[in-house]
Every structure is written in structure tokens, then in C-alpha cells.
Residue, then its C-alpha position, 0 to 999 in steps of 0.5 A: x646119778x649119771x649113768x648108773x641103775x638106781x640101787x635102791x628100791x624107791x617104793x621101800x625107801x619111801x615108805x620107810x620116810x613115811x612110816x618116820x612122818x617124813x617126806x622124801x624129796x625128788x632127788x633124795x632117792x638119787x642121791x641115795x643110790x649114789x651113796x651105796x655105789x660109792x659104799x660098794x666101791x669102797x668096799x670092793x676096794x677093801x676087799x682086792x687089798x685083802x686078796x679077796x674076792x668075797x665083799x663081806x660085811x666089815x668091808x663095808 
């Protein structure tokens, strides 16, 4: 994750894993904070080609 404030509060993640019996990696958190920019991205851009400016839930 270059650059870029993490998205995703790694406490909560975490114990999600946990609560599953899993562990969480050291780069699992990263990775998965990359995957919501590139979400939010998508769904930006959905949301410009349909002359909008509200992101919203089947633009994701």
C-alpha cells in the first residue's frame, strides 16, 4: 500500500479472522485496504458515468 491511509480498521478485521479460528497475516490488512481503494475507485467511476455525484450501493 503505497502512499495511502489504510481503509480498514485492523482491530475489527482481526477479530473477525479470529472469531472464524483463522489468523491474520502481516500483510493481509494492506492488501486488504488496497482492495477497498480499488472498490471505491471502480465505484466512483460508475458513479461520474452516470452523472452523479452520490456513490451508491449498486455502484459498488
Amino acid at each position: 500500500m503505497a502512499n495511502k491511509e489504510s481503509l480498514v480498521v485492523a482491530s475489527k478485521v482481526k477479530a473477525y479472522i479470529k472469531s472464524k479460528k483463522m489468523m491474520t497475516s502481516s500483510d493481509a490488512l494492506g492488501a486488504l485496504s488496497d482492495k477497498v481503494y480499488s472498490m471505491l475507485d471502480a465505484a466512483i467511476a460508475r458513479t461520474q458515468a452516470n452523472r452523479r455525484s452520490t456513490v451508491k450501493p449498486h455502484d459498488l
